[in-house]
C-alpha positions, 0 to 999 in steps of 0.5 A, spaced: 523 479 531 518 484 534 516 486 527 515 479 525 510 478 531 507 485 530 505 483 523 502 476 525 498 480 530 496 485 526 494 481 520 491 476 525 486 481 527 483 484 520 477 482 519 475 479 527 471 485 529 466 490 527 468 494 521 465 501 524 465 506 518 467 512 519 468 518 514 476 519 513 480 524 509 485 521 504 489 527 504 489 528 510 491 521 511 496 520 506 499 528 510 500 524 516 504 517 513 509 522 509 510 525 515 510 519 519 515 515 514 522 516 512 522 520 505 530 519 503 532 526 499 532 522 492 525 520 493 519 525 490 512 523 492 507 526 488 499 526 487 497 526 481 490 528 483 485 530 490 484 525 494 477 523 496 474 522 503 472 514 504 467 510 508 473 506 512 477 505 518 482 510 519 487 505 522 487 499 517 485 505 511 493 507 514 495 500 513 493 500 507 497 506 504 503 506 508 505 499 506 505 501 499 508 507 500 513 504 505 514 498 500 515 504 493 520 507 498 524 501 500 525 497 494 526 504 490 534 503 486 534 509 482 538 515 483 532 519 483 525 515 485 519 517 483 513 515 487 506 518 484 499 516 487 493 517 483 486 516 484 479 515 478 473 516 479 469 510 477 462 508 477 462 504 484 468 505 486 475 509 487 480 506 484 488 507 487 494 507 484 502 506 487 506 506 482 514 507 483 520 507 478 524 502 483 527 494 481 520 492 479 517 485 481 517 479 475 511 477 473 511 469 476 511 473 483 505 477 481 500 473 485 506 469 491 507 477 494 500 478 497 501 471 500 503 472 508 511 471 510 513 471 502 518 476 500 522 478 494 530 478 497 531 477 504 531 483 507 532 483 515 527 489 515 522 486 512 517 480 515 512 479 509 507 480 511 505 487 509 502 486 502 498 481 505 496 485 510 494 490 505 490 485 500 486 483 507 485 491 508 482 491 500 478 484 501 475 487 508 473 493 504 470 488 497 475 491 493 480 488 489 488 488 488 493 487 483 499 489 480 503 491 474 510 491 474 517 491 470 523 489 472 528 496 473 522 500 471 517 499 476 512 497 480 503 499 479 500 497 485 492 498 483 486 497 489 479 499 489 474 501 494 467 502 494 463 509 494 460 511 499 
């Protein structure tokens, strides 16, 4: 129950203050959710290329990269999960990748994930609200997301934020 209420709450709060910008490390970033995160044995996190330094909120950006790396780990079946993140430098933007080898979703859920309270199976550890609060941290920030996925092969979480 308390992570339900937290994640109203912290989905609640996106967006109603002022988004103070400040310069935040990726790398660093991502260093301290793997060391925050439980990482199972069978689970390698890879990335693929540096990370950039962004215009953000630390404390949202941190939101952001560790729902989706907790959701990759989470719903990761095989024996040995995969979790590669990347990065490419585009025009205007960064674009980001998670991508797991784990159940996959099916493509009629696609768009229903990012919506607050919808989950795929019921899990108790689970309150479905964290790529809800993901898409409201990619919105605050203009930037877009989406997903590709196959079922038990994996899932692609893409997302865009601006340059400097």
């Amino acid at each position: 129950m308390d992570t339900l209420i937290n994640g109203i709450l912290e989905y609640s709060t996106i967006g109603k203050t002022k988004v103070l910008l400040y310069d935040v490390d990726l790398q660093v970033l991502i260093d301290t959710i793997l060391s925050i995160v439980y990482v199972p044995d069978h689970v390698e996190i890879v990335l693929l290329n540096p990370l950039p330094v962004v215009q953000g909120d630390k404390y949202r950006l941190q939101q952001l990269f560790q729902n989706l790396i907790d959701n990759a780990i989470k719903y990761n079946d095989k024996e040995k999960g995969l979790i590669e993140i990347n990065v490419e430098e585009l025009s205007s933007h960064w674009q980001f990748s998670i991508k797991d080898n784990g159940l996959g979703i099916d493509k009629p859920y696609f768009e229903k994930i990012f919506n607050v309270f919808q989950k795929l199976e019921n899990n108790v550890n689970s309150s479905g609200i964290g790529l809800s609060i993901v898409k409201k941290v990619v919105e605050l920030y203009q930037g877009e997301i989406w997903v590709e996925s196959q079922l038990n092969l994996g899932t692609t979480f893409y997302f865009t934020l601006p340059k400097k």
